[in-house]
mmCIF entry with sequence, helices, sheets and N, C-alpha, C, O atoms, coordinates in Angstrom:
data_MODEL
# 
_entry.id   MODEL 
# 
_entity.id                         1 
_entity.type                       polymer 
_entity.pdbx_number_of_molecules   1 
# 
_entity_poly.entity_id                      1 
_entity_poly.type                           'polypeptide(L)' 
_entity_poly.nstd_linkage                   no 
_entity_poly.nstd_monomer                   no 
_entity_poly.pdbx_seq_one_letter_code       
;(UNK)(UNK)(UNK)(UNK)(UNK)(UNK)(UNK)(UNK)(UNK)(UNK)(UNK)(UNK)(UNK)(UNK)(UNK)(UNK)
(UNK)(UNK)(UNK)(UNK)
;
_entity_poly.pdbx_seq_one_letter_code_can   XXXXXXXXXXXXXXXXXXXX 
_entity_poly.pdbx_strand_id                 A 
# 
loop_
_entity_poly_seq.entity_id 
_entity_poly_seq.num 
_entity_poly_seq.mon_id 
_entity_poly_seq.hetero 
1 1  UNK n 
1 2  UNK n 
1 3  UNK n 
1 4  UNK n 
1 5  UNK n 
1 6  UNK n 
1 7  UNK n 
1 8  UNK n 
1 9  UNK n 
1 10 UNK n 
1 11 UNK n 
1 12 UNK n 
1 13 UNK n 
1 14 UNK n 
1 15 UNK n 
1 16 UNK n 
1 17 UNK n 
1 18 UNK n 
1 19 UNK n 
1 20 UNK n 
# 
_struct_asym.id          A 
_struct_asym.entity_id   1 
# 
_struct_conf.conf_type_id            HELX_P 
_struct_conf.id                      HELX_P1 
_struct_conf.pdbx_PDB_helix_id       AA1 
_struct_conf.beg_label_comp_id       UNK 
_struct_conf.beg_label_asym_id       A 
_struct_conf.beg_label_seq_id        5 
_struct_conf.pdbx_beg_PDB_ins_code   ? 
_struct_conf.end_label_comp_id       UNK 
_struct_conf.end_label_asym_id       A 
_struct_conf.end_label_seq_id        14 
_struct_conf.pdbx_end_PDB_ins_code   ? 
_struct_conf.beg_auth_comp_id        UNK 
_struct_conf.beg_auth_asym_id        A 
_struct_conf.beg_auth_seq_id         5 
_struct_conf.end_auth_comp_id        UNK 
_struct_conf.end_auth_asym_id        A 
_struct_conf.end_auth_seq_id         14 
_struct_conf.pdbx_PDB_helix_class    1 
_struct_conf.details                 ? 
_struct_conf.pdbx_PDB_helix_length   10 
# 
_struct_conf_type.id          HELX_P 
_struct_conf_type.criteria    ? 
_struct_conf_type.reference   ? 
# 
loop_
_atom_site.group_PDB 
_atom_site.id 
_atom_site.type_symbol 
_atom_site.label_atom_id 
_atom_site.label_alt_id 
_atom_site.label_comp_id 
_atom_site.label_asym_id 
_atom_site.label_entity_id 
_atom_site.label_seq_id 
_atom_site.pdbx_PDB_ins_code 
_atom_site.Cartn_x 
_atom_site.Cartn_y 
_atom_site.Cartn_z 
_atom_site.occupancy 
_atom_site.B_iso_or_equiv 
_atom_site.pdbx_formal_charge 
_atom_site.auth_seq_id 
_atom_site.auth_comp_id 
_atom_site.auth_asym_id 
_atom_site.auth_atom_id 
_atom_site.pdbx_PDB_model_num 
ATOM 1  N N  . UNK A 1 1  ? 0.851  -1.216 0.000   1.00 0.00 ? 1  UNK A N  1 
ATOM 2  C CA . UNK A 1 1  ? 0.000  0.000  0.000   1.00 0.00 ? 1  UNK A CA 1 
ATOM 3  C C  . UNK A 1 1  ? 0.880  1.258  0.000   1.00 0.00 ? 1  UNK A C  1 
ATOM 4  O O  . UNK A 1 1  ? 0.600  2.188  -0.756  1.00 0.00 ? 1  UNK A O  1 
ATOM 5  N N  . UNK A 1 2  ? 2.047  1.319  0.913   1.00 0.00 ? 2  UNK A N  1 
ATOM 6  C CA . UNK A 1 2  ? 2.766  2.332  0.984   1.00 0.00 ? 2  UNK A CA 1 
ATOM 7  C C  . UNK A 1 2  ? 3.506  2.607  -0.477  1.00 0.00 ? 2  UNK A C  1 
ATOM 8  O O  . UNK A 1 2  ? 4.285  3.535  -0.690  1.00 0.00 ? 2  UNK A O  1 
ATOM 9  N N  . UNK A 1 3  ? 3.239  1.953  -1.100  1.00 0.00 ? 3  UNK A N  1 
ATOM 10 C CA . UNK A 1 3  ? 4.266  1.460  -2.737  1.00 0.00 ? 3  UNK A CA 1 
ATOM 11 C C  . UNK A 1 3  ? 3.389  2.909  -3.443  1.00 0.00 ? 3  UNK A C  1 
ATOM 12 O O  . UNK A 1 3  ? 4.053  3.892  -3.774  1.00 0.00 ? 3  UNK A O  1 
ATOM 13 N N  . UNK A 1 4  ? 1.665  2.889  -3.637  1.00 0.00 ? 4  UNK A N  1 
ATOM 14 C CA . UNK A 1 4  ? 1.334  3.285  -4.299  1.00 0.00 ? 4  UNK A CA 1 
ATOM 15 C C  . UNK A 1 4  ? 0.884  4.853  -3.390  1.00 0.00 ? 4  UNK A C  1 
ATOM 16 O O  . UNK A 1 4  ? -0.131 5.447  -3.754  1.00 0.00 ? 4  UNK A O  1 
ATOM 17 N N  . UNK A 1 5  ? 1.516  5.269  -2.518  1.00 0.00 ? 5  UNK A N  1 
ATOM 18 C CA . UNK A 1 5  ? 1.004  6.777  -1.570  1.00 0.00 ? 5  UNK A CA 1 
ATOM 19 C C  . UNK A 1 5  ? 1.660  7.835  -2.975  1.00 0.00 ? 5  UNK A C  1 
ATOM 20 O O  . UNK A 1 5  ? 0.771  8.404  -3.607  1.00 0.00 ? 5  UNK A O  1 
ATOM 21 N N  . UNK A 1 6  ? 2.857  8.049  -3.365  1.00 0.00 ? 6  UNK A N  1 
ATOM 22 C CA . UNK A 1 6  ? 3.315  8.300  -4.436  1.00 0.00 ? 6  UNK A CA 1 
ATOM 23 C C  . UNK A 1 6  ? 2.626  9.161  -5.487  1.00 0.00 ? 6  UNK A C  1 
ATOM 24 O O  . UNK A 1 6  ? 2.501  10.298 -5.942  1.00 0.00 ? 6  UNK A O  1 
ATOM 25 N N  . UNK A 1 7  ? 2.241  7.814  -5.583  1.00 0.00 ? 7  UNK A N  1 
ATOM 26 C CA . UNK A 1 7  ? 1.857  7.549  -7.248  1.00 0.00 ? 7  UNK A CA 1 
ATOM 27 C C  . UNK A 1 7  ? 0.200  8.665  -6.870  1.00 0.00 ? 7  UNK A C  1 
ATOM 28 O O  . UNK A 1 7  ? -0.062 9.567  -7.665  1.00 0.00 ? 7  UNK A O  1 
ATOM 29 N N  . UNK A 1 8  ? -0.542 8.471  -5.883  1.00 0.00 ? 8  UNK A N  1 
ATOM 30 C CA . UNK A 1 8  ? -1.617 8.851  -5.192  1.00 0.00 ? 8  UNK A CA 1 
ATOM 31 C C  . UNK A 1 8  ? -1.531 10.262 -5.329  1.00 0.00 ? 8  UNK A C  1 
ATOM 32 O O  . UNK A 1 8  ? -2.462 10.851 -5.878  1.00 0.00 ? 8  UNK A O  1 
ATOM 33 N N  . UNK A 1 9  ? -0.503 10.914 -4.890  1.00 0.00 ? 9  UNK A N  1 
ATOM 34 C CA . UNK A 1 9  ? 0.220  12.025 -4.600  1.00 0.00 ? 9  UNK A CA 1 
ATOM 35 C C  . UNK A 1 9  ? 0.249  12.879 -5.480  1.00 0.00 ? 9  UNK A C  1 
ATOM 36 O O  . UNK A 1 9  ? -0.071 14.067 -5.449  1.00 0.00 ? 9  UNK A O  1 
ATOM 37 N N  . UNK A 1 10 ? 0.907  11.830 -6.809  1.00 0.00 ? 10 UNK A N  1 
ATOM 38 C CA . UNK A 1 10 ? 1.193  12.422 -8.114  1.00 0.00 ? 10 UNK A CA 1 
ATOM 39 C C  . UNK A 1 10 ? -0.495 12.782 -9.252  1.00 0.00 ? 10 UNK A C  1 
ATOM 40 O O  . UNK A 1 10 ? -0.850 13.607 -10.094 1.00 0.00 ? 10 UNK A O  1 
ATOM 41 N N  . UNK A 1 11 ? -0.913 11.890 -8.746  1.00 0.00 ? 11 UNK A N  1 
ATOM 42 C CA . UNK A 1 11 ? -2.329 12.180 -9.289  1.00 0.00 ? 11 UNK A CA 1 
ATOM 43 C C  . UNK A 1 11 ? -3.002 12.970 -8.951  1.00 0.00 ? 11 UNK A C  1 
ATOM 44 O O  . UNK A 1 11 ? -3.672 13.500 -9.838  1.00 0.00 ? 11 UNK A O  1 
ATOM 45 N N  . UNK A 1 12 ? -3.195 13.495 -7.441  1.00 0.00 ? 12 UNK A N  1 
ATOM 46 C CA . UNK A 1 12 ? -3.528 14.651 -6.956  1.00 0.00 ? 12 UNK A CA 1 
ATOM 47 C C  . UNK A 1 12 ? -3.499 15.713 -7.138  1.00 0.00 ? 12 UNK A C  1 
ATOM 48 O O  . UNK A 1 12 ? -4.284 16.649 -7.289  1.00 0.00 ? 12 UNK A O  1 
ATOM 49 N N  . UNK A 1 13 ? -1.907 15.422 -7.109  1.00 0.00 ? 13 UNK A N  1 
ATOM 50 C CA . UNK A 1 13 ? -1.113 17.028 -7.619  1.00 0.00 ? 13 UNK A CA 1 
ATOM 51 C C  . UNK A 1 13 ? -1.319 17.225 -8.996  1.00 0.00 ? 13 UNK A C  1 
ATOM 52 O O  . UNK A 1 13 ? -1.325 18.367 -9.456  1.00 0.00 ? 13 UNK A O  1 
ATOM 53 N N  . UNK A 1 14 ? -1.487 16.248 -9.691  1.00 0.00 ? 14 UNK A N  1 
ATOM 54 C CA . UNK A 1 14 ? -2.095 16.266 -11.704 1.00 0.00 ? 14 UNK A CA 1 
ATOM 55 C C  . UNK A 1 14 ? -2.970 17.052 -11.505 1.00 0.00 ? 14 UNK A C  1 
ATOM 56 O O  . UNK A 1 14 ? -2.844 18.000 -12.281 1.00 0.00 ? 14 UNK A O  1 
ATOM 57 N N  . UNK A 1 15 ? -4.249 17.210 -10.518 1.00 0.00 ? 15 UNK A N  1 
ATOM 58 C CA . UNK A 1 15 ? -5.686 17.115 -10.714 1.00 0.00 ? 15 UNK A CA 1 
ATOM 59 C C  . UNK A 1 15 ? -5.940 18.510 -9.726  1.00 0.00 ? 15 UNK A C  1 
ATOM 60 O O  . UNK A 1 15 ? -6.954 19.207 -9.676  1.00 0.00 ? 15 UNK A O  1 
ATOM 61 N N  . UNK A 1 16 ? -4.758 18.648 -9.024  1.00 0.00 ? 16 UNK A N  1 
ATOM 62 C CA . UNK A 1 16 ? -5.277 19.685 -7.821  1.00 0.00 ? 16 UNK A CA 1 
ATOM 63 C C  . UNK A 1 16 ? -3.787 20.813 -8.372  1.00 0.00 ? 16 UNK A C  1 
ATOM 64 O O  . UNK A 1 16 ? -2.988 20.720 -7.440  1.00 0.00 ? 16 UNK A O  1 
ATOM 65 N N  . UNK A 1 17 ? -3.353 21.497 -9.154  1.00 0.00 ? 17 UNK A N  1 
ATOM 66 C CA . UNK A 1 17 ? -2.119 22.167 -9.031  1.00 0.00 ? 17 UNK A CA 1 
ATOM 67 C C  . UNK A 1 17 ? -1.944 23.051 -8.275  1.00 0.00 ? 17 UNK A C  1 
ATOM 68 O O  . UNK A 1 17 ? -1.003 23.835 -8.399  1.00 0.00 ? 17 UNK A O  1 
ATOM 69 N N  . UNK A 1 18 ? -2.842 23.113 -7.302  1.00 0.00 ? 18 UNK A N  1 
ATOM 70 C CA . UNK A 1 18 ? -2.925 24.158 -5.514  1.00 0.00 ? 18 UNK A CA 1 
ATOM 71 C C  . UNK A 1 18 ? -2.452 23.318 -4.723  1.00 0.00 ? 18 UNK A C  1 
ATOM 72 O O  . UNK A 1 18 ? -1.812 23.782 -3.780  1.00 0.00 ? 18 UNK A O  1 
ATOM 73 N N  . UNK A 1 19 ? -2.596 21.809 -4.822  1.00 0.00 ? 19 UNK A N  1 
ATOM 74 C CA . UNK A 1 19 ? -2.283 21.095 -3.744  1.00 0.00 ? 19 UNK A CA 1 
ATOM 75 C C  . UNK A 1 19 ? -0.743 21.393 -3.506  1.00 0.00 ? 19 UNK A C  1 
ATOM 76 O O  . UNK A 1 19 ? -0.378 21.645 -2.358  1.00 0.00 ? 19 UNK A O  1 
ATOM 77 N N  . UNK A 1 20 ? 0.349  21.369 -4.746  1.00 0.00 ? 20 UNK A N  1 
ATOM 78 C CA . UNK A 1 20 ? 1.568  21.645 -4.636  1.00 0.00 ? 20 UNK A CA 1 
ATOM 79 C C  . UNK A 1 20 ? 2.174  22.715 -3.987  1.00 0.00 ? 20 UNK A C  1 
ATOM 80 O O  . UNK A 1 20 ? 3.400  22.822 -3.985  1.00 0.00 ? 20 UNK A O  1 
# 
């Protein structure tokens, strides 16, 4: 599970560019 926090992260930040 911890493998994919990342990847989670990176999609977020794709989808949210405030989150960064």
């Amino acid at each position: 599970m911890n493998a994919q926090v990342p990847i989670v992260r990176v999609l977020i930040a794709d989808n949210n560019p405030d989150f960064l």
